[in-house]
C-alpha positions as CSV (number, residue, x, y, z in Angstrom):
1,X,158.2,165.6,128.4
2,X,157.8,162.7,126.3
3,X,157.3,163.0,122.5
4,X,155.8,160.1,120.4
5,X,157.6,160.7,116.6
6,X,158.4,159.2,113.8
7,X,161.9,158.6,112.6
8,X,164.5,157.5,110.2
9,X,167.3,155.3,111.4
10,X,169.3,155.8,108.8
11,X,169.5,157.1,105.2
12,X,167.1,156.6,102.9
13,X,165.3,154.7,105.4
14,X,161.3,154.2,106.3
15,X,160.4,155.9,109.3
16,X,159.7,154.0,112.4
17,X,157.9,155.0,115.5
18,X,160.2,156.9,117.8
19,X,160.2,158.1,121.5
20,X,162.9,160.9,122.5
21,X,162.5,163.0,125.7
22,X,162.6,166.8,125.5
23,X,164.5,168.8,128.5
24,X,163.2,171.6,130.5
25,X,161.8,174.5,128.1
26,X,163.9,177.6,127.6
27,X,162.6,180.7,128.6
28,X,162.3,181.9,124.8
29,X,160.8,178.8,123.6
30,X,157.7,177.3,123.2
31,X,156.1,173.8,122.5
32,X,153.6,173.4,119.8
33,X,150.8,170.4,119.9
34,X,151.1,169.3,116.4
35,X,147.3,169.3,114.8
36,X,149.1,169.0,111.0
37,X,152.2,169.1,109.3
38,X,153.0,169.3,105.5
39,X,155.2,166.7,104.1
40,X,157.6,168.3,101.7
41,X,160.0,167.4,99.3
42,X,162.8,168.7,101.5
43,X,161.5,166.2,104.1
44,X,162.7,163.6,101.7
45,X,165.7,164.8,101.1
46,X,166.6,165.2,104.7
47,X,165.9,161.4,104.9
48,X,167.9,160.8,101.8
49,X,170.6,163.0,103.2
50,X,171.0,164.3,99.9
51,X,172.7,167.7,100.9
52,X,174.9,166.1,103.6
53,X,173.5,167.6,106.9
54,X,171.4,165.1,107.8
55,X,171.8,163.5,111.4
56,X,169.7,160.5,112.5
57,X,167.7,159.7,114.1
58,X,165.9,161.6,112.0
59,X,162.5,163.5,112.6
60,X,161.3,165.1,109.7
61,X,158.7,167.4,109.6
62,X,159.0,171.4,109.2
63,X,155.3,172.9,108.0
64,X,153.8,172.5,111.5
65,X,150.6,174.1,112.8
66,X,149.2,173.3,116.4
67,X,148.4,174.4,119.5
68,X,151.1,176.3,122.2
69,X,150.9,173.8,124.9
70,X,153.9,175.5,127.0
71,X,155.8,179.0,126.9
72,X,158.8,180.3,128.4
73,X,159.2,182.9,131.3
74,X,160.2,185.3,128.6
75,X,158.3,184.7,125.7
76,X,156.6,187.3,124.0
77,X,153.3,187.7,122.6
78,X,152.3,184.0,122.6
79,X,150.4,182.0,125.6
80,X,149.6,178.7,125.8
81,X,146.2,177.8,123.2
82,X,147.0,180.0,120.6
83,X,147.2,178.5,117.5
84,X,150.4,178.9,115.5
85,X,152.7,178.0,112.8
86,X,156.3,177.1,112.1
87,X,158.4,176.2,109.2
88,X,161.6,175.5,108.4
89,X,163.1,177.9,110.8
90,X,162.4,177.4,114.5
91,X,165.0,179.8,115.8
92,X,167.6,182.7,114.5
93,X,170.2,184.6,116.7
94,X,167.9,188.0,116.5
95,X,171.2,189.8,117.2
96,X,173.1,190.0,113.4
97,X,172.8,192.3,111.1
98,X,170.2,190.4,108.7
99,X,168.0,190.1,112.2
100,X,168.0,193.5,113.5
101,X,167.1,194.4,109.9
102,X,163.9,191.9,109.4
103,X,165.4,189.5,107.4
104,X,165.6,186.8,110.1
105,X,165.4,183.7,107.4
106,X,169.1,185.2,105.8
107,X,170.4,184.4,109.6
108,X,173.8,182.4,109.3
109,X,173.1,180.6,112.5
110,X,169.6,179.9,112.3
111,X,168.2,177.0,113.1
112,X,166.4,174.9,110.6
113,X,163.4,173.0,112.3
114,X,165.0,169.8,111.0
115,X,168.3,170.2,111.4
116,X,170.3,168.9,114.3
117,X,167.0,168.3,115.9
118,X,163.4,167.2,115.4
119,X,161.1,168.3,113.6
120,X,157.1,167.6,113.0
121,X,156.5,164.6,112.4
122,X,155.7,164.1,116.2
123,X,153.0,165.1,118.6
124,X,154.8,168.0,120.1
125,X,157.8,170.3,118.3
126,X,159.5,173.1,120.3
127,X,161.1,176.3,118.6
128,X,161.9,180.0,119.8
129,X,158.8,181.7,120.4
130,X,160.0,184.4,117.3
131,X,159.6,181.7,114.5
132,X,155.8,180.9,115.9
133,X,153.5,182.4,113.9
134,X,150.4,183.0,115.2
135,X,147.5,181.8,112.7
136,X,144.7,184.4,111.7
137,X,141.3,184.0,113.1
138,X,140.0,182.9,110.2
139,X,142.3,180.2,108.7
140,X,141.8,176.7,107.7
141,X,144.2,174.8,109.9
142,X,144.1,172.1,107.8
143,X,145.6,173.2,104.9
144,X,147.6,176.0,106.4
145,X,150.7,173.7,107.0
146,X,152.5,174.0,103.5
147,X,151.5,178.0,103.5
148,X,155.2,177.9,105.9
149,X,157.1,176.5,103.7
150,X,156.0,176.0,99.9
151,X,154.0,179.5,100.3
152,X,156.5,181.8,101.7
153,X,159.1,180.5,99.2
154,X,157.2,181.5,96.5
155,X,155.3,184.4,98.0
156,X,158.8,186.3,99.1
157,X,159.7,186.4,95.3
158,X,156.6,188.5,94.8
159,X,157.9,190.9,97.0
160,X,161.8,190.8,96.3
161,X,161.5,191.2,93.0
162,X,159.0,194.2,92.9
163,X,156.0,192.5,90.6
164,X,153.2,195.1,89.9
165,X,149.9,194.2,89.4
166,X,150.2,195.3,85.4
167,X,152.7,192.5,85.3
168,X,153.1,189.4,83.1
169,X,154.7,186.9,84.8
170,X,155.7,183.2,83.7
171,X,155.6,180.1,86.3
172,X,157.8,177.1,85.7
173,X,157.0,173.7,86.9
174,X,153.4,173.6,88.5
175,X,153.8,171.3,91.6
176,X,153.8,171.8,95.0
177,X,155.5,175.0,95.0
178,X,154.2,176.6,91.4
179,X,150.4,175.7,91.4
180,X,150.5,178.4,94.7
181,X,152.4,180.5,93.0
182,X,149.8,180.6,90.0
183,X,147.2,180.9,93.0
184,X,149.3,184.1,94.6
185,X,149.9,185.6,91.1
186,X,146.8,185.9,89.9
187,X,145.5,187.3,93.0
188,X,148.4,190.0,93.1
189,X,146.7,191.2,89.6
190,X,149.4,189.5,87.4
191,X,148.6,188.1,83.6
192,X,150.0,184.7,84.4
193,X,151.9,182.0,82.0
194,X,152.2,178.8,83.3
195,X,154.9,176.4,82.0
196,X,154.4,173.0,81.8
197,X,155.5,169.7,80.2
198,X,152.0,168.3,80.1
199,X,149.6,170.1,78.3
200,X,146.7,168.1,79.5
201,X,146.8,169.8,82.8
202,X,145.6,173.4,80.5
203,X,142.2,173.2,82.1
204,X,143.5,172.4,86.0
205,X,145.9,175.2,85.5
206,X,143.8,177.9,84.5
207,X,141.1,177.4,87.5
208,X,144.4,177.4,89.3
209,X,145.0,181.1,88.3
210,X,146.7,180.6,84.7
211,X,145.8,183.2,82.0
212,X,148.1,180.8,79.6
213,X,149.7,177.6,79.1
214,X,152.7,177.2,77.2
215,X,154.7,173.8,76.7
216,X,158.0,173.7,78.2
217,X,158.9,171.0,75.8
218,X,158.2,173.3,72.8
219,X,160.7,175.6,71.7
220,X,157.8,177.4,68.8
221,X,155.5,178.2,71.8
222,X,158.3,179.6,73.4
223,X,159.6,181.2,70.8
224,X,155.9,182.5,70.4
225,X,156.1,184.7,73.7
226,X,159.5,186.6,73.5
227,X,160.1,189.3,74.9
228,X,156.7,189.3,76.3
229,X,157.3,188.4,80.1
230,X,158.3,190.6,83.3
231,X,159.2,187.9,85.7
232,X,159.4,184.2,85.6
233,X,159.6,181.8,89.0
234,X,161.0,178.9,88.4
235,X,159.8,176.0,91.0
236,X,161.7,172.9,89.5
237,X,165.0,171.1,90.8
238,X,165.7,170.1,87.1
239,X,168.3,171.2,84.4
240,X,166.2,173.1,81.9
241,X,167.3,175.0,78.7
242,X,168.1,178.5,80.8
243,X,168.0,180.7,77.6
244,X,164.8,179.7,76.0
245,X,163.1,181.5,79.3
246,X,165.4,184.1,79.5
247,X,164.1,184.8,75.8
248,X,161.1,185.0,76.9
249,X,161.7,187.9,79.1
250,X,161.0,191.6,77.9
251,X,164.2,194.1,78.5
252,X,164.8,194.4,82.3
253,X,162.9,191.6,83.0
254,X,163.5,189.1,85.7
255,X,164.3,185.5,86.1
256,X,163.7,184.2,89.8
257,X,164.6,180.5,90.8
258,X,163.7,179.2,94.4
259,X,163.7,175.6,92.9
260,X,166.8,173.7,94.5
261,X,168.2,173.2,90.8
262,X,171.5,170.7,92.0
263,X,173.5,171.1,89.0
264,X,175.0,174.7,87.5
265,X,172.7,177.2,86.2
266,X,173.9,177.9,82.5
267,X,172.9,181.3,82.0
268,X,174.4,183.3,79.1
269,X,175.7,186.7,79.5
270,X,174.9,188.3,76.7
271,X,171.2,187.5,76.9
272,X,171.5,189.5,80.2
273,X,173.7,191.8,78.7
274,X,171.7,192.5,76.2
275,X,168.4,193.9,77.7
276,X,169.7,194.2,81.4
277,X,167.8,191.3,82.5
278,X,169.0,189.6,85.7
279,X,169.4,186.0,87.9
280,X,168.1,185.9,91.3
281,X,167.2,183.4,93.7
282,X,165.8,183.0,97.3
283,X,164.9,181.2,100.3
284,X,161.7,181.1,102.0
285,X,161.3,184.6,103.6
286,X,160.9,186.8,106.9
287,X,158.8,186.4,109.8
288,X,156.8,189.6,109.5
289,X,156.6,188.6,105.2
290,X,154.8,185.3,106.5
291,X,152.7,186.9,108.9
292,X,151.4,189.3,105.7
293,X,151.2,186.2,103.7
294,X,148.9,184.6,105.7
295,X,146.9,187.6,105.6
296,X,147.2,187.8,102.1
297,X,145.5,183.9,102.2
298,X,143.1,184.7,104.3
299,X,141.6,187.9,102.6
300,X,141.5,185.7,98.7
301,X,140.9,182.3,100.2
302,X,144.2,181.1,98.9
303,X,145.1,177.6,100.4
304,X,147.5,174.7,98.8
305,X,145.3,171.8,96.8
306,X,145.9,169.2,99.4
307,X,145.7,165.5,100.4
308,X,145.4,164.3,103.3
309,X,146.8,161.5,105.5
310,X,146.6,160.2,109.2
311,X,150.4,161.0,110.0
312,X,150.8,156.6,111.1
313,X,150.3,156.3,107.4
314,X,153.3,158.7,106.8
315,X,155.5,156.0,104.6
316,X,152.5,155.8,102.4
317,X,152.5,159.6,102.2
318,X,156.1,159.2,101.8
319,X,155.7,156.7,98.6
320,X,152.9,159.0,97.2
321,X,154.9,162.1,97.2
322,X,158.0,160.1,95.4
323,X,156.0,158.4,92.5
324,X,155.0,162.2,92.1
325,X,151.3,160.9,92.5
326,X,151.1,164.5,94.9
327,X,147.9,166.7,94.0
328,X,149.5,168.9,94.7
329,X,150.9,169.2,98.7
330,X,150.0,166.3,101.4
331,X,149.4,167.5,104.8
332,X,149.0,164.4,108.1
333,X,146.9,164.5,110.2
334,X,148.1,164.2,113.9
């Protein structure tokens, strides 16, 4: 079968129009008709080759929703026209420990969707039938892309980390990934603080699902709320002053990160120590944990504020998401 894509060449490249051939289907796999596909920050960095596993040509592309337009003789539970979803994962071994136990995405061999092979950008992705997720009946296709990767990341925090309803939780950095995470929080029952380096987003935030908005930037509002906070998320890739949150956080309290954050966390013990508060971070999540996410969508009408472009006009997308004009995810349009 022939795929029409779009590629990088190289690093740090535009993407070009690219042709590659895909080989006889295996009898676990399936190939999706791509209807959208989220463009993510990862996407970029894949193109950058900032993390040194990139392999060109490139085909970026990993929040993917479509149309099964072929199956494998052993493929279960899917047929062709049924309307699914993939992510960043398009296959895992289903044979390890963290498999057999439901934890597929903690796989050591699993297969990223745009790793070592191509992703979404295209009209046609193929992936094991396990990491296909079909969509609920109900679900706006068009927005459902970044639910596979931006919403799982910071929907399986939720779970991990045991948040209650009777919660007050803290979001840092409301982008791509935190302005769903306000969205999920507020629908789990949480009182929700959203931290932010621009205060003139208050108003946006709070229809977003924020109870309160506290400046980042200002260590008196922070100071304000310590002790005050069961969990925080943090969403940002940035360097930030680690003890001013953990301050924040009442004894036993939580402090989650699923924000790519490149250079060492400084994290003092003793403010663990001291109220046996804890570090923890994650990927994105299971595939049974994004199957009940999408539910979870579905039943509050919980979608990702998007924009939308036809996926020729991808290096304007591209250009968009970099000069961080994003409000707040940008899905194409195949």
């Amino acid at each position: 079968m022939k795929v029409n894509a779009y590629a990088a060449k190289e690093a740090k490249s535009k993407l070009e129009q690219f042709n590659y051939e895909l080989g006889k289907i295996g009898n676990e796999q399936v190939d999706i008709k791509v209807h959208y596909c989220g463009l993510c920050h990862s996407d970029i960095s894949m193109i950058n080759n900032d993390w040194g596993q990139s392999e060109y040509p490139l085909v970026p592309g990993h929040e993917i929703v479509g149309e099964v337009l072929n199956v494998g003789s052993e493929v279960k539970g899917i047929k062709k026209g049924d309307k699914v979803g993939m992510g960043w994962y398009s296959a895992s071994c289903m044979h390890c420990n963290q498999c057999m136990d439901g934890k597929q995405h903690l796989c050591n061999t699993a297969e990223a969707t745009i790793v070592g092979r191509h992703g979404g950008f295209a009209d046609v992705v193929r992936g094991h039938w396990s990491w296909a997720t079909i969509l609920p009946e109900d679900i706006d296709m068009s927005k459902a892309g970044p639910l596979f990767c931006g919403g799982i990341t910071v929907f399986n925090p939720i779970v991990l980390s045991g948040v209650k309803p009777t919660d007050k939780v803290g979001v840092i950095g409301i982008g791509g990934l935190g302005h769903l995470a306000l969205k999920f929080l507020k629908a789990w029952g949480c009182e929700v603080t959203a931290f932010t380096s621009s205060k003139d987003k208050t108003e946006a935030l709070k229809e977003m699902g924020a109870h309160n908005v506290v400046d980042s930037t200002n260590p008196k509002e922070l100071e304000g709320i310590a002790g005050s906070l069961d969990f925080i998320l943090n969403t940002t890739n940035v360097k930030l002053d680690w003890d001013s949150f953990l301050a924040t956080l009442s004894p036993q309290g939580k402090l989650h990160t699923v924000g790519a954050v490149l250079e060492p966390m400084e994290i003092p013990a003793f403010s663990m120590i001291a109220g046996e508060k804890s570090v923890g971070g994650s990927p994105l999540g299971s595939i049974s944990l994004t199957r009940k996410m999408l539910e979870f969508c579905v039943r509050h009408d919980i979608y990702p504020t998007v924009e939308e472009f036809k996926m020729e006009d991808i290096n304007d997308a591209i250009v968009h998401l970099e000069e961080g004009k994003a409000r707040f995810r940008i899905v194409l349009k195949a």
